[in-house]
MDTraj code that builds the backbone (N, CA, C; nanometers):
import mdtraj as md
import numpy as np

residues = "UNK UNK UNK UNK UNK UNK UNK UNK UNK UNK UNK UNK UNK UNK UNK UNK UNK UNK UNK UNK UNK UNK UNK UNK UNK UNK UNK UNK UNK UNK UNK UNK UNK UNK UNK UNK UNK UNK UNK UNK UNK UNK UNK UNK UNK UNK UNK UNK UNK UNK UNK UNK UNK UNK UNK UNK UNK UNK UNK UNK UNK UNK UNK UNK UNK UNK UNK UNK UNK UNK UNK UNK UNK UNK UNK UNK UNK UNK UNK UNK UNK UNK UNK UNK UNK UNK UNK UNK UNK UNK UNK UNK UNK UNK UNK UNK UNK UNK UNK UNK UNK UNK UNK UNK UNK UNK UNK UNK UNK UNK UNK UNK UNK UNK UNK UNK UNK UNK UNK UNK UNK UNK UNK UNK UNK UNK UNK UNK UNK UNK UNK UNK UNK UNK UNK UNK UNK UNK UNK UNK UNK UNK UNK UNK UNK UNK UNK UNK UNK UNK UNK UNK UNK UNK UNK UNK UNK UNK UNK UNK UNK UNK UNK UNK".split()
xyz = np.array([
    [5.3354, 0.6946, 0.0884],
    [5.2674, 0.5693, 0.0680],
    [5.2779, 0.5338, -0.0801],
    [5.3162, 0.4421, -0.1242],
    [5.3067, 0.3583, -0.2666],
    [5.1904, 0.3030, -0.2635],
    [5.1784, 0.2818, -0.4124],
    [5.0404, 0.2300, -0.4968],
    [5.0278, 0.0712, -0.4171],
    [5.1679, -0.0191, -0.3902],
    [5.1187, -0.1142, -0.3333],
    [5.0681, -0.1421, -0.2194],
    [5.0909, -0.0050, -0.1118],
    [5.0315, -0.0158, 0.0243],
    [4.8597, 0.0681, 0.0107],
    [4.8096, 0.1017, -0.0862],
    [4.7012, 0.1675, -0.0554],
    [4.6077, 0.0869, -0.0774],
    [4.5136, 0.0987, 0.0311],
    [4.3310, 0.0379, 0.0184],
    [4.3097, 0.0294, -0.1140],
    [4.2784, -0.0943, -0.1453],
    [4.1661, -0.1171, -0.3026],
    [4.0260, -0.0784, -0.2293],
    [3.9648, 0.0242, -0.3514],
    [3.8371, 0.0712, -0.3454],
    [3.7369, -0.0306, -0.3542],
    [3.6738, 0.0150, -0.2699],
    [3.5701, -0.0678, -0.1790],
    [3.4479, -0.0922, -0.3464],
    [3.4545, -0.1693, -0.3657],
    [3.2998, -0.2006, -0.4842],
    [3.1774, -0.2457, -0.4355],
    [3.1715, -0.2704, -0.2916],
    [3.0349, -0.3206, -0.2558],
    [2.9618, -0.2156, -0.1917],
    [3.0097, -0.1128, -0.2042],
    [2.9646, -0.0161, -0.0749],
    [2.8045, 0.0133, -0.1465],
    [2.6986, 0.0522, -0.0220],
    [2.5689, 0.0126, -0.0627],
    [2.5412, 0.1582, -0.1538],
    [2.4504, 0.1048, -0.2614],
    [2.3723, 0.2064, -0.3610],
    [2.3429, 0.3470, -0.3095],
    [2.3377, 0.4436, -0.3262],
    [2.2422, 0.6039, -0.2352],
    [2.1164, 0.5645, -0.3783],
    [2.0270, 0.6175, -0.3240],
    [1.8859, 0.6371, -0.3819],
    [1.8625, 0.7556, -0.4020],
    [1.8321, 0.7951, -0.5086],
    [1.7661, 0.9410, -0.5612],
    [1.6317, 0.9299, -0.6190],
    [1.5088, 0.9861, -0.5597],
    [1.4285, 0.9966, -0.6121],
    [1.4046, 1.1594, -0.6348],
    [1.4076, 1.2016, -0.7771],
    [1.3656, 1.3380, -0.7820],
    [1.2127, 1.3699, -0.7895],
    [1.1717, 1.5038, -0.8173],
    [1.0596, 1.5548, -0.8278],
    [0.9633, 1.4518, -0.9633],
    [0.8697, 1.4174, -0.9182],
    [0.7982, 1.3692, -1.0222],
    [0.8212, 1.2151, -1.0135],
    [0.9157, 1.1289, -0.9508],
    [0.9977, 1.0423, -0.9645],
    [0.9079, 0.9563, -0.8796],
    [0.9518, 0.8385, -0.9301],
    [0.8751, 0.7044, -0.7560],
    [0.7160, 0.6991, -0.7851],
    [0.7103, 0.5594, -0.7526],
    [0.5965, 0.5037, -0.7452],
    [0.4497, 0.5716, -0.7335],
    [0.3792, 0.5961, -0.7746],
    [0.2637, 0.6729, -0.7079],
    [0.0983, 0.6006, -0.6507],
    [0.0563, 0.6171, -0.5967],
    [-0.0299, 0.5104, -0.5470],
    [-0.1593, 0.6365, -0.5077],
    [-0.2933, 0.5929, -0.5615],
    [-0.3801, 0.6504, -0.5698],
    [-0.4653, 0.6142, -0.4836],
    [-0.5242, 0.6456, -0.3775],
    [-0.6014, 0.6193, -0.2687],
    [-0.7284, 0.6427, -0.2320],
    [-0.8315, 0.6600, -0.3325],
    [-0.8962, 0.7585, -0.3175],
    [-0.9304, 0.8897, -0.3584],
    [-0.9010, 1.0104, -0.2217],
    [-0.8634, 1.1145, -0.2027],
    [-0.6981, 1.1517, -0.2271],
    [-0.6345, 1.0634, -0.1416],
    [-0.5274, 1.0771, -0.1501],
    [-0.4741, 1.0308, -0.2470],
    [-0.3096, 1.0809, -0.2644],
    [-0.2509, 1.0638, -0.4355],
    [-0.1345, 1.0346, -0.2738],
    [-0.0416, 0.9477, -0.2958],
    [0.0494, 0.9075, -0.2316],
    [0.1871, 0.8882, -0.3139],
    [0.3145, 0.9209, -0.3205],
    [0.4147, 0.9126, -0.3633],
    [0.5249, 0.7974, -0.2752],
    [0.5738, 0.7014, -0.3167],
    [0.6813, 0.6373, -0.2410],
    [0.7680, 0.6485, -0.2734],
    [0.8555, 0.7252, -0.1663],
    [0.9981, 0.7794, -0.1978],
    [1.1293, 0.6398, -0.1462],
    [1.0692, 0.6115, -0.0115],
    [1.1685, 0.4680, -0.0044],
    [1.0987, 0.3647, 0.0534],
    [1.1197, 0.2597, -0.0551],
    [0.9936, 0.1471, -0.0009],
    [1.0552, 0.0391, 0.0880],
    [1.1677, 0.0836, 0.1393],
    [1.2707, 0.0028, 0.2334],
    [1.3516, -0.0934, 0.1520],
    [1.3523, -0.1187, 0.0188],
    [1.4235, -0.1913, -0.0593],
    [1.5802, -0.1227, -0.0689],
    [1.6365, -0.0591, -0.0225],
    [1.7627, 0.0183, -0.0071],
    [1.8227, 0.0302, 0.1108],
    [1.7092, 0.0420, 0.2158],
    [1.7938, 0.0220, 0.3683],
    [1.7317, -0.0601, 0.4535],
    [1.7679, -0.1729, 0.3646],
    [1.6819, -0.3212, 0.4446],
    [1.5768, -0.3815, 0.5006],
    [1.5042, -0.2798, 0.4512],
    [1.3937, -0.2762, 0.5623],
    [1.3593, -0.2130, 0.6515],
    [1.4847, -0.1229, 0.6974],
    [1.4850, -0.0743, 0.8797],
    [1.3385, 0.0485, 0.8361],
    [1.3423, 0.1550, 0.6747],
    [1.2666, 0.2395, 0.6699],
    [1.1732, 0.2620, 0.5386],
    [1.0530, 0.3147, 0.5667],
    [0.9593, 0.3395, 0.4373],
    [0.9865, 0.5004, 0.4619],
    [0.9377, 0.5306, 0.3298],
    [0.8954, 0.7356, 0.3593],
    [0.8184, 0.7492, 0.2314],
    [0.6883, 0.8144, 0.2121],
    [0.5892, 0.8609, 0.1449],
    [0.5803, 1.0008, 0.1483],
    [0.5188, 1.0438, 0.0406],
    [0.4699, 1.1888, 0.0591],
    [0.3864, 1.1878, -0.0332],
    [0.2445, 1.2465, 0.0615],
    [0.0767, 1.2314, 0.0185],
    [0.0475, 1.3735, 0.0382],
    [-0.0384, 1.3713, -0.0940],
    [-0.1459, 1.5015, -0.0647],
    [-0.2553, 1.4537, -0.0637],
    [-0.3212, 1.4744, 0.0108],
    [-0.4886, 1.4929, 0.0656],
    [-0.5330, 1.5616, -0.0086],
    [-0.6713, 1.5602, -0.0573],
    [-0.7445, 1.6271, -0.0950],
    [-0.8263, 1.6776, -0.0077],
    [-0.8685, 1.7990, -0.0317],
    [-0.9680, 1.9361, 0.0636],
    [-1.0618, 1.8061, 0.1222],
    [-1.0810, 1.8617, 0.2506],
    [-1.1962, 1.7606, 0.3422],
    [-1.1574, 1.6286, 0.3140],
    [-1.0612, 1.5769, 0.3242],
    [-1.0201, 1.4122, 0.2944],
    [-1.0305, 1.3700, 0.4441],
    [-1.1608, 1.2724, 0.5316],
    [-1.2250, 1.1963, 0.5952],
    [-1.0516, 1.1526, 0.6751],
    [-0.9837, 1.0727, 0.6205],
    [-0.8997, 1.0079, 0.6009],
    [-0.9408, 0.8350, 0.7279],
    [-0.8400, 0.7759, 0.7422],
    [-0.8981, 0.5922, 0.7925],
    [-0.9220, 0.6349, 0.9356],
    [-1.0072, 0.5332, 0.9673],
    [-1.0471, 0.5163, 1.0993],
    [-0.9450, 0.5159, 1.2017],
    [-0.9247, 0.5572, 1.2752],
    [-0.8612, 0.5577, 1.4409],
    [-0.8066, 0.4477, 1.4370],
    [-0.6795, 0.3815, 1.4130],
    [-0.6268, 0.2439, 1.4557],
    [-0.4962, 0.2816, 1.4922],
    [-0.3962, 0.1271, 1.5181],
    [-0.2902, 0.1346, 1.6112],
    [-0.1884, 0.0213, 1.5120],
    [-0.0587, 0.0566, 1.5727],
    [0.0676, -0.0247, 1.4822],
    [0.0696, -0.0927, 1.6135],
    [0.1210, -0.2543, 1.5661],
    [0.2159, -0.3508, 1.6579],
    [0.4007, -0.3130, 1.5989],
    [0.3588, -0.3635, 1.5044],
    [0.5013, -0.3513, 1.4576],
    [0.5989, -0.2032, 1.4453],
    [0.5086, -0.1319, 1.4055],
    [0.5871, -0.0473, 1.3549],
    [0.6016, 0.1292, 1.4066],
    [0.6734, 0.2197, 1.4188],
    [0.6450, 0.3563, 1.4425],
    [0.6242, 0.4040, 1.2836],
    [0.5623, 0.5624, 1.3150],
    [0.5037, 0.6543, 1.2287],
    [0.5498, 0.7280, 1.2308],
    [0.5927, 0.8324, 1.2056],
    [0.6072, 0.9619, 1.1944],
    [0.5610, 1.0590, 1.0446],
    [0.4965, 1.1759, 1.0620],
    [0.4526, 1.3073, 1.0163],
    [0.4856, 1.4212, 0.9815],
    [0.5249, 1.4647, 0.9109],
    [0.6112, 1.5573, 0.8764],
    [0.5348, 1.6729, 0.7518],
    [0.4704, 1.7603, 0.8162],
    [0.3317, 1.8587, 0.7548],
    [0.4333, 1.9297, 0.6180],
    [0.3883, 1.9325, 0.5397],
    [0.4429, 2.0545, 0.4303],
    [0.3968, 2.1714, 0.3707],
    [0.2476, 2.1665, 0.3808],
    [0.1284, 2.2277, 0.3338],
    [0.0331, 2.2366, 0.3369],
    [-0.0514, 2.3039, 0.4111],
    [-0.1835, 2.2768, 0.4319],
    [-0.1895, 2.2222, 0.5837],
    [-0.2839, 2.2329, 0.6096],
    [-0.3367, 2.1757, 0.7888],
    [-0.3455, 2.0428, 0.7837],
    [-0.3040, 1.9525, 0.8669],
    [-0.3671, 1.8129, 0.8761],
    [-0.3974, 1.7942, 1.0227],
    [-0.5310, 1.7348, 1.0558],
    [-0.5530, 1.7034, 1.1786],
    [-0.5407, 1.5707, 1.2109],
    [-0.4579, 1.5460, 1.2900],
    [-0.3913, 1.4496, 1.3728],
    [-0.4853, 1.4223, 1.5642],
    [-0.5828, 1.2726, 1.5599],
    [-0.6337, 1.2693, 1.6104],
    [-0.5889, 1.1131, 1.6773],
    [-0.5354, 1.1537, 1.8300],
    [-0.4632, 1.0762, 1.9010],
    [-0.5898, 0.9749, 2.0173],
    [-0.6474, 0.9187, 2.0332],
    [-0.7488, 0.9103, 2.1155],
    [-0.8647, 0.9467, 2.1200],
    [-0.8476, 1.0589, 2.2356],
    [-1.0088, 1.1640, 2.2115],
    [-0.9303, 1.3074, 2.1641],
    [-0.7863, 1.3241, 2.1903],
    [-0.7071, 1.4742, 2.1284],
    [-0.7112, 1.4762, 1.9801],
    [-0.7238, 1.5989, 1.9332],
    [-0.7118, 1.6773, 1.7970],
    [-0.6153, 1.7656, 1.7906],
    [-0.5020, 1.7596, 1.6915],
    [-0.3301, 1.8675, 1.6462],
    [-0.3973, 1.8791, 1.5551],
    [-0.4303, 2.0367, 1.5270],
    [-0.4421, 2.0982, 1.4175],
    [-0.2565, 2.0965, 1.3323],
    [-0.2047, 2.0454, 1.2533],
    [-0.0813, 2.0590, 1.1981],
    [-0.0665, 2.1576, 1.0884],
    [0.0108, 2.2396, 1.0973],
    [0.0518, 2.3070, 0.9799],
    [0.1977, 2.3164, 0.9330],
    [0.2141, 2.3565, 0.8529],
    [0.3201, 2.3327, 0.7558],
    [0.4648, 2.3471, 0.8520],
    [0.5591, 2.2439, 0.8688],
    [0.6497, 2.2809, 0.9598],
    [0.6530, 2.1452, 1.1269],
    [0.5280, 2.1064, 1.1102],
    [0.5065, 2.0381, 1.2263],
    [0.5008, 1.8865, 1.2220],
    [0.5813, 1.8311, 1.3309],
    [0.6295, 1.6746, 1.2893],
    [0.5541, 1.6035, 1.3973],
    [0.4527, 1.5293, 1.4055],
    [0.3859, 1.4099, 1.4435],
    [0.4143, 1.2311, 1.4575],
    [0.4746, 1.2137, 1.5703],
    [0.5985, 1.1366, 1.5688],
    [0.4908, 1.0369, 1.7109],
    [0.4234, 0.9309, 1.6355],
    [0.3199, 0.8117, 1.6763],
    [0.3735, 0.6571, 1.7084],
    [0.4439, 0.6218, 1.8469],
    [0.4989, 0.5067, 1.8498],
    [0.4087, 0.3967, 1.8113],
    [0.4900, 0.2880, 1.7952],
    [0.3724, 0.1345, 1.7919],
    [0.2676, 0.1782, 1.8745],
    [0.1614, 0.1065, 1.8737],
    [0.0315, 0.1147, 1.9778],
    [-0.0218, 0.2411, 2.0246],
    [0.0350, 0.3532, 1.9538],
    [-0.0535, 0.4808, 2.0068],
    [-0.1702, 0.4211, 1.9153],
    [-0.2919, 0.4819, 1.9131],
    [-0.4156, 0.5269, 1.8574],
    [-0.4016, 0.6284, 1.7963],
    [-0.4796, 0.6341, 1.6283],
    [-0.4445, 0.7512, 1.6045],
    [-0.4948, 0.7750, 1.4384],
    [-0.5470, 0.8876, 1.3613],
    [-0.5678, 0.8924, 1.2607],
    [-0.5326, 1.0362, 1.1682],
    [-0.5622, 1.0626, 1.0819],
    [-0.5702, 1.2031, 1.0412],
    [-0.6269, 1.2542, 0.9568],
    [-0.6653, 1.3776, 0.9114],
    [-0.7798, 1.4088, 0.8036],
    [-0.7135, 1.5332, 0.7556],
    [-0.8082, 1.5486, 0.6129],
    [-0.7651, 1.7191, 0.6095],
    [-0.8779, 1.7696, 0.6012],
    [-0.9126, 1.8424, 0.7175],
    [-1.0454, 1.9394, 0.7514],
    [-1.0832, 2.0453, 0.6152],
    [-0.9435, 2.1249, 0.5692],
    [-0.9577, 2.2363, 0.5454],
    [-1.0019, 2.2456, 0.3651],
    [-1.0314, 2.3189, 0.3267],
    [-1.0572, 2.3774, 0.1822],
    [-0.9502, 2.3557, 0.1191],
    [-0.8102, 2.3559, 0.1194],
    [-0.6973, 2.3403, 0.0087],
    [-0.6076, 2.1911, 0.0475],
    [-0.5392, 2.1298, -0.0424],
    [-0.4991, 2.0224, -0.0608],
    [-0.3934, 2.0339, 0.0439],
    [-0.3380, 1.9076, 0.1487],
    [-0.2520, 1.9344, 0.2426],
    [-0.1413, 1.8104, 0.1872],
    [0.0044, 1.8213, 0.2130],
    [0.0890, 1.7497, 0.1376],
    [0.2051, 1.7154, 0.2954],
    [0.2038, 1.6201, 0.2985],
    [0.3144, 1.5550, 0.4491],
    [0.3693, 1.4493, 0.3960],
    [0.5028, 1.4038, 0.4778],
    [0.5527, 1.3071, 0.4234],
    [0.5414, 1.2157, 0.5414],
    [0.5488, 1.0782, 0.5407],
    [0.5295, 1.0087, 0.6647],
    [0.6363, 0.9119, 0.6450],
    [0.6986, 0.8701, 0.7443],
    [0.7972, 0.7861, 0.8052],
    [0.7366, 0.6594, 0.8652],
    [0.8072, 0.5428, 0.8048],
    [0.7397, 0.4496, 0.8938],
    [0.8981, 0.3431, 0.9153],
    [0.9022, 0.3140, 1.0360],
    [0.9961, 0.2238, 1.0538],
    [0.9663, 0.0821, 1.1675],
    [0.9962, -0.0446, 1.1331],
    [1.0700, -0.0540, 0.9935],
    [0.9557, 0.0128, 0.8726],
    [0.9886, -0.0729, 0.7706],
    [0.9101, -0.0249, 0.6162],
    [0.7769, -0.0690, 0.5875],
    [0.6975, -0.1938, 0.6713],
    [0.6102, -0.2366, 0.6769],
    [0.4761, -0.1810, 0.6303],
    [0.4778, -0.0951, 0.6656],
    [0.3558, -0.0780, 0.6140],
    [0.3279, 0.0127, 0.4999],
    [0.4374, 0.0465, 0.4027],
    [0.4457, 0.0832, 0.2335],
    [0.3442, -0.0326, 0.1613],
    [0.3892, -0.1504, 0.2186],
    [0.3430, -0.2512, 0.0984],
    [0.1811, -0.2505, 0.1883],
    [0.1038, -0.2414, 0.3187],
    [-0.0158, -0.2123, 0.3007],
    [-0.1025, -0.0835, 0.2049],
    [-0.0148, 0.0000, 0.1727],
    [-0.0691, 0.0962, 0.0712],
    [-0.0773, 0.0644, -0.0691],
    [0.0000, -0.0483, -0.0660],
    [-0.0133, -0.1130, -0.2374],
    [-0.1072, -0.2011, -0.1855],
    [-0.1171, -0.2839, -0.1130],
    [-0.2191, -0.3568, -0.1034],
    [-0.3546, -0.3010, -0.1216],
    [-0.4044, -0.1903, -0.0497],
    [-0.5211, -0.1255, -0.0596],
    [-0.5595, -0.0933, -0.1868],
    [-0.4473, 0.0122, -0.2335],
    [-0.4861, 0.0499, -0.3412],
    [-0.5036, -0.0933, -0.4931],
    [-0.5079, -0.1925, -0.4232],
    [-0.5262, -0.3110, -0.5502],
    [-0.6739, -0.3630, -0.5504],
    [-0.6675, -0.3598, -0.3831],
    [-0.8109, -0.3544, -0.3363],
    [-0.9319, -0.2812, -0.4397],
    [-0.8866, -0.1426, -0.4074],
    [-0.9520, -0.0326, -0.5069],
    [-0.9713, -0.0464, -0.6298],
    [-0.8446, -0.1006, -0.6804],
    [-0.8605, -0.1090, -0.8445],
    [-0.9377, -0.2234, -0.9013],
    [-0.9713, -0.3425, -0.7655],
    [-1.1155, -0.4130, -0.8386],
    [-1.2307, -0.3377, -0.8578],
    [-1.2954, -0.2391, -0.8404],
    [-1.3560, -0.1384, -0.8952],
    [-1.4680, -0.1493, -0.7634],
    [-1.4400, -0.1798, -0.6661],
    [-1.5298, -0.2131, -0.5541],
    [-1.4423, -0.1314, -0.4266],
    [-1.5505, -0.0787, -0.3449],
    [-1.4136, -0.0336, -0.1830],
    [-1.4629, -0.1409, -0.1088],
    [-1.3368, -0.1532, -0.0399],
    [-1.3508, -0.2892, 0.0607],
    [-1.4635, -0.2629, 0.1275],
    [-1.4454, -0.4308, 0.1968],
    [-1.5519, -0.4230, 0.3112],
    [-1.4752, -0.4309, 0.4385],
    [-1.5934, -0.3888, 0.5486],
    [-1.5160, -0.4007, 0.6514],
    [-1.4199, -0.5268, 0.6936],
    [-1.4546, -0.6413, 0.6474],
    [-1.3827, -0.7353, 0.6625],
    [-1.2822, -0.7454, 0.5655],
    [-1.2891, -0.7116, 0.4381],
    [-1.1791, -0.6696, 0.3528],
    [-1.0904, -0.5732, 0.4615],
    [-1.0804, -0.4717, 0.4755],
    [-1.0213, -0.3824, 0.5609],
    [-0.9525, -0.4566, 0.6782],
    [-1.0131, -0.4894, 0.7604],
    [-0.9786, -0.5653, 0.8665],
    [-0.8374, -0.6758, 0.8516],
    [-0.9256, -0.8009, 0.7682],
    [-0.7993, -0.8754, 0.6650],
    [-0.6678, -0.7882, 0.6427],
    [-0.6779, -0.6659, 0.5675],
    [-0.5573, -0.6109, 0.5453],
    [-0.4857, -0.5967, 0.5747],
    [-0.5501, -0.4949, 0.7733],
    [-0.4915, -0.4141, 0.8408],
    [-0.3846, -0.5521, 0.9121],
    [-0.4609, -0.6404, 0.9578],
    [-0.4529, -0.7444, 1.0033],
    [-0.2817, -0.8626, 0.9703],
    [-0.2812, -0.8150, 0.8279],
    [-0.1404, -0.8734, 0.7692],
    [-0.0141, -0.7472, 0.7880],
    [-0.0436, -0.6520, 0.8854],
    [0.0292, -0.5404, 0.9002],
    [0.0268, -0.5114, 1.0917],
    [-0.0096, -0.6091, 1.0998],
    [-0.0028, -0.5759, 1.2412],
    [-0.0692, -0.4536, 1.3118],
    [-0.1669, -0.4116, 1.2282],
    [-0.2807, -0.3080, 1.2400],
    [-0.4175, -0.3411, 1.2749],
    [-0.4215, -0.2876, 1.4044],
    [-0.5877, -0.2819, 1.3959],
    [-0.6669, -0.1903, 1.4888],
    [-0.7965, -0.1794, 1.4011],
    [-0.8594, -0.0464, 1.4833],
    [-0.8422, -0.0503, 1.6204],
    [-0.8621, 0.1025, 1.6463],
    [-0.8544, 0.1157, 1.7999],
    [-0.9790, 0.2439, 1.8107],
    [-1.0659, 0.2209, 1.9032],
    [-1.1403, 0.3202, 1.9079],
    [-1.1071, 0.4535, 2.0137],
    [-1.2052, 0.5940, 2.0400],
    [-1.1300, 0.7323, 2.0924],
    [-1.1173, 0.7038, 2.1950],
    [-1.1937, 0.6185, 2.3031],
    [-1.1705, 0.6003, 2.4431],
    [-1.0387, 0.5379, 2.4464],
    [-1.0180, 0.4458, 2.3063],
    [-0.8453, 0.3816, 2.4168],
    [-0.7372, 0.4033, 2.3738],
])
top = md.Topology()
chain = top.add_chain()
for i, resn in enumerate(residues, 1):
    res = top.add_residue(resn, chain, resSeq=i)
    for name in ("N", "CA", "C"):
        top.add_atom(name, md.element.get_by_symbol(name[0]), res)
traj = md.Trajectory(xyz[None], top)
């Protein structure tokens, strides 16, 4: 093959993303300290991915449900309880929690030491409700329930209680 029959190198081909240790956005929640590793600005939208540590006994949000979007869980450290309805998954390090649109569902960390998971959400939707909240927070007030509601509400989220 000659130089004039070969493929010109492709220049549009899409970016790879590296976020290292320490790297990416961090978003303070509270209890939780949340890291955003892809805020879907790289693969269109189709995906978000976070990785949060909980703090010991972190309550974590009320029981609600996605329209739009799936979840997924992915434990690294520490126990997290994953509460589907009226069921409780004790999770430990190793164990993936994988919540379509419209399940019900919340999670906490019961235990004495800090628990660290990364969560999947596709599409990416609901990254930018975690910036939202946390702006919430930084008026120096925690929402109200109708604050909350409003939120969940621009995310296609909303509570669901254990019976359903």
């Amino acid at each position: 093959m000659t130089d004039e029959t070969q493929p010109a190198p492709t220049t549009d081909a899409p970016a790879v993303s590296v976020v290292r240790p320490g790297e990416g956005e961090t978003l303070t929640l509270g209890t939780t300290r949340m890291r955003v590793l892809e805020d879907g600005s790289n693969t269109e939208h189709r995906l978000g991915l976070t990785e949060s540590v909980l703090a010991p006994h972190t309550p974590g949000p009320p029981q609600h449900r996605h329209a739009q979007h799936d979840e997924g869980f992915y434990v690294l450290a520490g126990t997290v309880r994953f509460t589907v309805g009226r069921e409780e998954h004790d999770a430990g390090p190793g164990t993936f929690v994988m919540v379509p649109a419209g399940a019900p569902h919340t999670f906490a960390n019961p235990g004495a030491q800090p628990a660290r998971m990364l969560s999947v959400f596709t599409p990416d939707l609901y990254v930018q409700y975690f910036r939202d909240l946390r702006d919430t927070l930084a008026e120096g007030r925690p929402p109200t329930p109708a604050d909350s509601l409003a939120t969940m509400s621009r995310y296609a989220t909303r509570p669901a209680s254990p019976a359903s």
